[in-house]
C-alpha positions as CSV (number, residue, x, y, z in Angstrom):
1,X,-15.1,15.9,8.5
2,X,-12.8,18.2,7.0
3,X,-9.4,19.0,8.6
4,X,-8.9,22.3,6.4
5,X,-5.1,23.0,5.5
6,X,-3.3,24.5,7.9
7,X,-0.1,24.5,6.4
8,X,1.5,24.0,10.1
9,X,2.7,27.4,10.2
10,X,2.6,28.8,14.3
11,X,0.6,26.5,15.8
12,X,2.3,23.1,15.2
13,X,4.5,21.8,18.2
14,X,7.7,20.7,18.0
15,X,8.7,17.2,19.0
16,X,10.8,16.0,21.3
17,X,11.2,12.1,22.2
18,X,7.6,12.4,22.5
19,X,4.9,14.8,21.6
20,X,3.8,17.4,24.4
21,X,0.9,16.0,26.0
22,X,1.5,12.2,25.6
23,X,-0.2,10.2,27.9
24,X,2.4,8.2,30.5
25,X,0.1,5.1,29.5
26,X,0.9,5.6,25.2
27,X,4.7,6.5,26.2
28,X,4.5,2.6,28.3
29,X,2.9,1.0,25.6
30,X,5.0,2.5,22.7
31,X,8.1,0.8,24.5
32,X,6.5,-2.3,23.5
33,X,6.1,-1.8,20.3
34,X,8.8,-3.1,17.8
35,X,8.5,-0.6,15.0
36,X,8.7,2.6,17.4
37,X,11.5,1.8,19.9
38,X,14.5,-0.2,19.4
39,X,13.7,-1.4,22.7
40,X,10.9,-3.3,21.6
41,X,12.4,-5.3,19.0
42,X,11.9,-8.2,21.4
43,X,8.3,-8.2,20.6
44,X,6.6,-9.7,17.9
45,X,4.1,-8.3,15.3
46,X,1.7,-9.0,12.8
47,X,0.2,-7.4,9.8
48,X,-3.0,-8.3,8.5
49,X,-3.2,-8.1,4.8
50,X,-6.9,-7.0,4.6
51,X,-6.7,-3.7,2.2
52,X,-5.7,-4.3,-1.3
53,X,-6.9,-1.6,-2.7
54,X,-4.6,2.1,-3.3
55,X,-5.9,5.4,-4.4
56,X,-2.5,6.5,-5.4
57,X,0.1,5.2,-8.2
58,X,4.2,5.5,-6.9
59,X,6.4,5.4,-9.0
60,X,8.2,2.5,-6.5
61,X,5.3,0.4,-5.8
62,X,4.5,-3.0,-8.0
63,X,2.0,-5.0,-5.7
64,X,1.0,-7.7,-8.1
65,X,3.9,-10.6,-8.1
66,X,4.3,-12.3,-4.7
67,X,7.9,-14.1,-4.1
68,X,8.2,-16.0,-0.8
69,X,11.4,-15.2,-1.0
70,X,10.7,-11.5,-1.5
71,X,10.8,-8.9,1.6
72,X,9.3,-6.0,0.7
73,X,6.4,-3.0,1.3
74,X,3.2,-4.2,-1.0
75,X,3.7,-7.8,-0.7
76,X,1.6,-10.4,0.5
77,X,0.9,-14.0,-0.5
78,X,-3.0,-13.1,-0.2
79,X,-6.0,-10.6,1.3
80,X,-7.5,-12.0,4.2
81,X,-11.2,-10.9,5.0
82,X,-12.1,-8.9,8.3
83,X,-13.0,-11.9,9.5
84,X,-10.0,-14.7,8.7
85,X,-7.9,-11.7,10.1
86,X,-9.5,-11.9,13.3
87,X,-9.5,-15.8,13.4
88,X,-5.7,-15.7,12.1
89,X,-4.7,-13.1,14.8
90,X,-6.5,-16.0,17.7
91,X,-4.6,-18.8,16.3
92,X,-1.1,-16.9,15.9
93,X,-1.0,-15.3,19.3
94,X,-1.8,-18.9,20.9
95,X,1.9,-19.6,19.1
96,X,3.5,-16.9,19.7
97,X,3.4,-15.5,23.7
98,X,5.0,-12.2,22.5
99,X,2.8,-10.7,20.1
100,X,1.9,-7.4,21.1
101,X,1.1,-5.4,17.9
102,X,-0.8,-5.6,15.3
103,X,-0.2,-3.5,12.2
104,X,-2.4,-3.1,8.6
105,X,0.4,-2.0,5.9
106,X,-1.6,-3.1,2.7
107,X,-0.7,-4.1,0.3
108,X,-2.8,-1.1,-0.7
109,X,-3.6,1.5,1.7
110,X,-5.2,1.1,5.0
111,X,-7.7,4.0,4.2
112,X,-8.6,3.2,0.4
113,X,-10.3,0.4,2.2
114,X,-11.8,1.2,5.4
115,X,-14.6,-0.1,5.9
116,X,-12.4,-3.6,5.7
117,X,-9.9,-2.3,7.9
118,X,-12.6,-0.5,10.7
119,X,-14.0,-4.3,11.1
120,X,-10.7,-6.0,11.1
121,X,-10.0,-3.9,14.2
122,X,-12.8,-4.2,16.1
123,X,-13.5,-7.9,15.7
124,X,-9.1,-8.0,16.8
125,X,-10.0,-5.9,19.7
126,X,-12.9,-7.8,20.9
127,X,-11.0,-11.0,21.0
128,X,-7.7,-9.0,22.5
129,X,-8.7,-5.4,24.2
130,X,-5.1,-4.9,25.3
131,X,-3.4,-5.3,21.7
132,X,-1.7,-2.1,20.3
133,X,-2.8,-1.2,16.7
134,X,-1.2,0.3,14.2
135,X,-1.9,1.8,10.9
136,X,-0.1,2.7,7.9
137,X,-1.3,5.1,5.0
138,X,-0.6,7.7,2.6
139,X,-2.3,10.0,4.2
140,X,-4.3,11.3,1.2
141,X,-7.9,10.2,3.4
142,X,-7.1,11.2,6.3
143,X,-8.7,14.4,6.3
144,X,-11.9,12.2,6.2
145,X,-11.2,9.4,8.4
146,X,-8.5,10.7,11.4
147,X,-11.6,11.0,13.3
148,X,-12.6,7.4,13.3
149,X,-9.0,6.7,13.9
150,X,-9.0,7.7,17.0
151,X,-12.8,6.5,17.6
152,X,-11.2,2.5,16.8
153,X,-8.7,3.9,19.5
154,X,-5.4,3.7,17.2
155,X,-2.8,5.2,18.9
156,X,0.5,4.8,16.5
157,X,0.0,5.8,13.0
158,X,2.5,6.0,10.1
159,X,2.5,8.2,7.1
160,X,4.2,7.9,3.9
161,X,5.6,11.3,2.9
162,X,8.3,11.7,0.7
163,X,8.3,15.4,0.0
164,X,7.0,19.0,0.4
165,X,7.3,20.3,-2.5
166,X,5.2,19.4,-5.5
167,X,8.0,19.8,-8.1
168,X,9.7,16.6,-6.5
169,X,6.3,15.3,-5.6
170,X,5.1,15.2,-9.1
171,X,8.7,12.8,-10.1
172,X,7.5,10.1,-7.0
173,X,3.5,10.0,-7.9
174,X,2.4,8.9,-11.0
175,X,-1.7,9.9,-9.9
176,X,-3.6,11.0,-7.6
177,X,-7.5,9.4,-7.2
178,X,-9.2,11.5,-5.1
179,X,-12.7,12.6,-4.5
180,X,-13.9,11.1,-8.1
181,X,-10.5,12.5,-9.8
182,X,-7.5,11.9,-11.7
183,X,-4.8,14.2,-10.8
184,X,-1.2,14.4,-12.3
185,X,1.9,16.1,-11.5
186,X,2.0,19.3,-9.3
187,X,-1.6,18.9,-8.5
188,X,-1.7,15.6,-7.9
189,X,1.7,16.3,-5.4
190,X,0.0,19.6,-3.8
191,X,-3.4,17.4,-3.2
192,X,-1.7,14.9,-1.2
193,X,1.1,16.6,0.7
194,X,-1.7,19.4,2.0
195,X,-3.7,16.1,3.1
196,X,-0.5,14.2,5.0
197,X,0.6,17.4,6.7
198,X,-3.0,18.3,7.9
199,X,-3.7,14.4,9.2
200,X,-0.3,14.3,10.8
201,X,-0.7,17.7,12.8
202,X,-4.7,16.4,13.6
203,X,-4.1,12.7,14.7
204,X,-0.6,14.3,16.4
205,X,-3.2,16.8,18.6
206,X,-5.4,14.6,19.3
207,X,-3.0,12.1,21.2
208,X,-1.9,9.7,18.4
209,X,1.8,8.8,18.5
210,X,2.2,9.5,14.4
211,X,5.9,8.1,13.1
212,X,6.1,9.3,9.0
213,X,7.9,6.6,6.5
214,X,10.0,9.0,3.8
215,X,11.3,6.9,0.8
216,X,14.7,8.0,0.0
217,X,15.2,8.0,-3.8
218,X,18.7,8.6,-5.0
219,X,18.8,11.7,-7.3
220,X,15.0,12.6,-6.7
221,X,14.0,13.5,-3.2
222,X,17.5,12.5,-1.4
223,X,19.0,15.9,-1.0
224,X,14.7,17.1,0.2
225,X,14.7,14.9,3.4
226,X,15.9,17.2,5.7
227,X,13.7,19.7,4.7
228,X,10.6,16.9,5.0
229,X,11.6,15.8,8.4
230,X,11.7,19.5,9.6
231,X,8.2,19.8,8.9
232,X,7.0,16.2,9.9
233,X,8.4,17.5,13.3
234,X,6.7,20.9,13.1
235,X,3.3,19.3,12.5
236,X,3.5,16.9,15.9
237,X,5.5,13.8,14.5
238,X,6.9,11.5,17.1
239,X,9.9,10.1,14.6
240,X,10.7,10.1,11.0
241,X,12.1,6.7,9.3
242,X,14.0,7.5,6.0
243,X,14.2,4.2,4.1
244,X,16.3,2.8,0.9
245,X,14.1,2.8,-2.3
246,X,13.8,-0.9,-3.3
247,X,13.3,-0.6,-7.2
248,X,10.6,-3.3,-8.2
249,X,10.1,-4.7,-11.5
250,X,7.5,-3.4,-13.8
251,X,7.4,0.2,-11.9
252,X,9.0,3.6,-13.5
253,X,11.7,3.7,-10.9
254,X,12.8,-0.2,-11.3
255,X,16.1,0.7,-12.8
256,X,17.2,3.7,-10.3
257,X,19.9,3.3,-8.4
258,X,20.4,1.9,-5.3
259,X,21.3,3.8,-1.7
260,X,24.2,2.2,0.1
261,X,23.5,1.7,3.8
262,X,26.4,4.4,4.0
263,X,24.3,6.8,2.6
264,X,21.3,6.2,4.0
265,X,22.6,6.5,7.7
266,X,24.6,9.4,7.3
267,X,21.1,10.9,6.4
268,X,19.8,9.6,8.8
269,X,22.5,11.0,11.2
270,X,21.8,14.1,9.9
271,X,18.8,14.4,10.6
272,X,18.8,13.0,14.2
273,X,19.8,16.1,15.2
274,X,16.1,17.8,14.1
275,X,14.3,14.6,15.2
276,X,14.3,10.9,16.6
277,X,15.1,8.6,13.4
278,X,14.3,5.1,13.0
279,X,17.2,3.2,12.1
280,X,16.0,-1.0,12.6
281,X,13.0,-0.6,9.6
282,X,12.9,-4.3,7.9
283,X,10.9,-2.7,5.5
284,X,8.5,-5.6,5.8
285,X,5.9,-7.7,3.8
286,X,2.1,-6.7,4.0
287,X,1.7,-10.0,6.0
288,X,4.6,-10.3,8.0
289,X,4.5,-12.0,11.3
290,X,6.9,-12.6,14.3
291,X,10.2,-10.3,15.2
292,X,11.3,-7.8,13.1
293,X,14.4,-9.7,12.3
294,X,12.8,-12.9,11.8
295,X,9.8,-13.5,9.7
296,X,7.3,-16.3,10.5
297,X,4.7,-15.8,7.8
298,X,5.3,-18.6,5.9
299,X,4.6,-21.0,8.8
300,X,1.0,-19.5,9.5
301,X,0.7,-19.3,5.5
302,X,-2.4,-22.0,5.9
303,X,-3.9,-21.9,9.5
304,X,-6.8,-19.8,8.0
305,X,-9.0,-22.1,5.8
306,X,-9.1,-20.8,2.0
307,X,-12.8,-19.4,2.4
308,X,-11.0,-16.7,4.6
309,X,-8.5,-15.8,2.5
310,X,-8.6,-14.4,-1.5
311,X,-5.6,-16.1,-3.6
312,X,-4.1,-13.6,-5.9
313,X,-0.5,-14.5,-6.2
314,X,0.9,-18.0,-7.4
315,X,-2.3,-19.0,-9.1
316,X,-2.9,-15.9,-11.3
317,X,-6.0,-15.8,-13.7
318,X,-5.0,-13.7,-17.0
319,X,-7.8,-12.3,-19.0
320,X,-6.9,-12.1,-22.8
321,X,-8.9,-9.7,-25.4
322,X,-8.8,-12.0,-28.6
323,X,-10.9,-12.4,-31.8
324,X,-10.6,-16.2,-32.0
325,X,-8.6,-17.1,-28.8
326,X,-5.3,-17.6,-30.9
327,X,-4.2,-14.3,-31.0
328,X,-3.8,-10.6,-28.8
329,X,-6.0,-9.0,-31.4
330,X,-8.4,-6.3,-29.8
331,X,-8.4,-3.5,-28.0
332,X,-9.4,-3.2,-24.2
333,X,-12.5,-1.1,-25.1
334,X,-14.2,-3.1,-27.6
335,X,-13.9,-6.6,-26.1
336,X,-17.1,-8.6,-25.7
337,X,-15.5,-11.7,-24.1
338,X,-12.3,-12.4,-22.4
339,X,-10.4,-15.3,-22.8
340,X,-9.3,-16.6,-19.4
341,X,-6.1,-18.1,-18.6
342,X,-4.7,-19.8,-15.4
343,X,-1.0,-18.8,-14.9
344,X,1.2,-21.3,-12.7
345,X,4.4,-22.5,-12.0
346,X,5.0,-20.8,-15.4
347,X,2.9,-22.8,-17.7
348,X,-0.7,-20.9,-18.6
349,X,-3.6,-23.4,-19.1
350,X,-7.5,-22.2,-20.8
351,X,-10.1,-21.8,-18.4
352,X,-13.3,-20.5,-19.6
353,X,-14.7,-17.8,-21.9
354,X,-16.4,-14.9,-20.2
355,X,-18.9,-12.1,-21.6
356,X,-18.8,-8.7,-21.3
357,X,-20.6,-5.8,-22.0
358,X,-17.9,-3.9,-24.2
359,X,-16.2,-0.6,-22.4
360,X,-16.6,1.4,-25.3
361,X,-19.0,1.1,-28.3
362,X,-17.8,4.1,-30.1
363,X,-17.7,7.9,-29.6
364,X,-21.4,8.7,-29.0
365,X,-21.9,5.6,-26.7
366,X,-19.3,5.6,-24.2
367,X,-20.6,7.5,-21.4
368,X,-21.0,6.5,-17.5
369,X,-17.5,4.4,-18.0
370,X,-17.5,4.2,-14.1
371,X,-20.5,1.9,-14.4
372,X,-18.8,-0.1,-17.2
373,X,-16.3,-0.8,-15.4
374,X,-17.5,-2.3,-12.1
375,X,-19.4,-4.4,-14.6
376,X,-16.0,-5.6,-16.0
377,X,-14.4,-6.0,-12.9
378,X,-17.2,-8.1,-11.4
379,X,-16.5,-10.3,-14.4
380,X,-12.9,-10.1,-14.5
381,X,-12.1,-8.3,-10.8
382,X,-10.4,-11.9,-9.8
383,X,-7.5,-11.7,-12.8
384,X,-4.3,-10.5,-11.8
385,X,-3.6,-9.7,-15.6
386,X,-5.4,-8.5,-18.7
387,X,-4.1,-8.5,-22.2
388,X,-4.8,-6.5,-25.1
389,X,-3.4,-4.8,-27.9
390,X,-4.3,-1.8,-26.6
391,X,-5.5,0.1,-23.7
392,X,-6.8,3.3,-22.9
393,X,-5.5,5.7,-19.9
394,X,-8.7,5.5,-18.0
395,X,-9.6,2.1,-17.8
396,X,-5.7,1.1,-17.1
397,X,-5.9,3.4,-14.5
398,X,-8.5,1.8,-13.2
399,X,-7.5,-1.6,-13.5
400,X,-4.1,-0.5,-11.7
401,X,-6.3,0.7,-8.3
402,X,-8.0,-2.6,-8.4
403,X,-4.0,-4.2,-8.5
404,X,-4.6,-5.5,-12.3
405,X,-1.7,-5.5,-14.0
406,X,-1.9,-4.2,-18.1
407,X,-0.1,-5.0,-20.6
408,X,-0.3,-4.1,-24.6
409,X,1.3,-6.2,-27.3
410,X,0.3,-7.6,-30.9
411,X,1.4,-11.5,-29.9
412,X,-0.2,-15.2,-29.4
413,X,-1.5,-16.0,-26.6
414,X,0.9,-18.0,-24.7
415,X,3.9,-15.2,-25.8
416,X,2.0,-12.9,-24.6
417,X,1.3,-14.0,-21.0
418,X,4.8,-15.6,-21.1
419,X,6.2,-11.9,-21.5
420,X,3.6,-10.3,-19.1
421,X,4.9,-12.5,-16.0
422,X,8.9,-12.2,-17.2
423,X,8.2,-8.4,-16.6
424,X,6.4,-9.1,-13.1
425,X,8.8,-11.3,-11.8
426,X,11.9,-9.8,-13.2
């Protein structure tokens, strides 16, 4: 299906508390739920970390490094499967007696990995009909996939959008993968607003109770709010919740500056007066469990056995492109085996030697590098890091959407991976 831009000019309601039209039984269950009303904050929640996959680079979001300690959009200590979120959800809500929602924030986005996400619901829904499901996205798919939405009978919906105008667009968005493509810049920024405005006003007409998440970045977007929360209302939105950018190591925004909590509400305040704001976000983990003001993720951490869930956080596999396994020697595209390293409680330990067919064999050869790739990534898909001395656009970009972090340096081995995690962690 395709929604079509409508650029949300004439036909786009206004919203009040709640959307015209909003069923008495959404407006009942919305009280319940901790993220849309204050009133619910009594209510526990639960993400399910089943979608690690993004189709967009922010210039904000590092996913890779997992701290316990660490509260944050993105991170999660691992990806369950459909199936250990289902079994996860049964053994949690048999704990905790007010669990009412239950949310998919990542650490990707929900619809760069749907298929995961459609099961994940429907095996939660069979065990619980009466839980509330949310969902949380970009909004760049949901031209293709409101429509299911609403067939999986998701009634709150959140969209990340942090401007209107491409010009500031293009300084939050580093790309833009869509339909095959690599956008940049303006287009990249155009693609994707015109695709969150136009899921916003569908899923808003349509019955879905649709709150939008805008990232407040001092000295980028900061003074553009208003002006994004004017049309998030215009296209149907129930509530807009501006929140502080928390810069993260190893991303192009990790040394902006920070908002003060005076700054941030006084925007908020500001605009209140267009729209309902949000003002009790935790901004929280991709597996975040319990109260919004009191996270209980690290006591359910193991109640699914480890054939439910993928590990890809403390115990990192490094893949290094060497000549003789002494030395970061070779260049991504002409490696024909990868040295693989365990990285753990900071000391790296050799693993195994793995072959590859090489990503590039030289101009005339180095067509269909799609296929080449899911060829490397089903040899080195389950490393968190690869090393080289050098690394082409493509293929980085590439390992980025699969959440493989890059890094290029002429180094030994262990320096190397020693420097790669001090950047991650910092």
């Amino acid at each position: 299906m395709s929604l079509g831009h409508t650029g949300c000019s004439g036909g786009c309601s206004g919203a009040t508390e709640y959307p015209k039209g909003t069923s008495k039984e959404l407006i009942e269950k919305t009280k319940e739920h901790p993220c849309y009303t204050a009133d619910g904050h009594k209510n526990a929640r639960m993400h399910i970390p089943v979608a690690p996959k993004c189709n967009i680079q922010c210039n904000y979001c590092n996913r890779l490094y997992d701290c316990v300690n660490e509260s944050r959009p993105g991170v999660t200590s691992g990806v369950l499967t459909p199936e250990g979120a289902a079994m996860k959800y049964t053994l949690v809500k048999e704990k905790i007696d007010n669990l009412k929602v239950v949310g998919i924030a990542g650490p990707g986005d929900a619809l760069a990995n749907f298929d995961q996400v459609k099961k994940s619901v429907e095996l939660i829904k069979e065990e619980d009909p009466e839980v509330i499901i949310c969902l949380s996205t970009n909004g760049l798919m949901l031209p293709k996939y409101a429509d299911e939405i609403i067939k999986l009978g998701i009634e709150h919906v959140t969209i990340t959008i942090n401007s209107i105008d491409p010009k500031i667009g293009a300084k939050i968005y580093e790309f833009v993968s869509y339909e095959g493509k690599t956008l940049k810049g303006e287009e990249a920024a155009k693609v994707l607003q015109d695709n969150q405005f136009d899921g916003l006003k569908y899923l808003s007409d349509h019955g879905v109770l649709c709150k939008v998440n805008i990232v407040m970045v001092k000295g980028v977007n900061d003074q553009h709010i208003p002006e994004v929360v004017k049309k998030a209302k215009e296209c149907g939105a129930f509530m807009t919740n501006i929140m502080p950018l928390i810069p993260a190591n190893g991303t192009v925004f990790e040394n902006m500056p920070l908002v003060s909590n005076k700054e941030l509400n006084e925007l908020r305040n500001k605009c209140s007066i267009t729209m309902k704001q949000m003002y009790h976000c935790q901004q929280c983990r991709a597996d975040a469990i319990g109260q919004l003001t009191q996270d209980r993720s690290l006591e359910f951490q193991d109640i699914v056995e480890k054939s439910s869930m993928k590990k890809e956080k403390r115990d990192m596999l490094v893949a290094v492109a060497s000549k003789d396994g002494k030395l970061i020697d070779q260049h991504f595209g002409q490696v024909d085996k990868f040295y693989i390293y365990n990285y753990s409680d900071d000391t790296a330990e050799f693993l195994e030697e793995r072959v590859v067919d090489q990503y590039c064999d030289g101009k005339e050869n180095c067509g269909d590098k799609a296929s080449k790739m899911d060829k490397l990534l089903n040899t080195i898909g389950d490393c968190g890091v690869v090393l080289s001395v050098r690394i082409g656009y493509e293929p980085k970009r590439m390992l980025r959407l699969n959440n493989i972090y890059t890094l290029e340096t002429y180094d030994t081995i262990e320096n190397g991976i020693n420097l790669a995690f001090e950047k991650i962690k910092r």
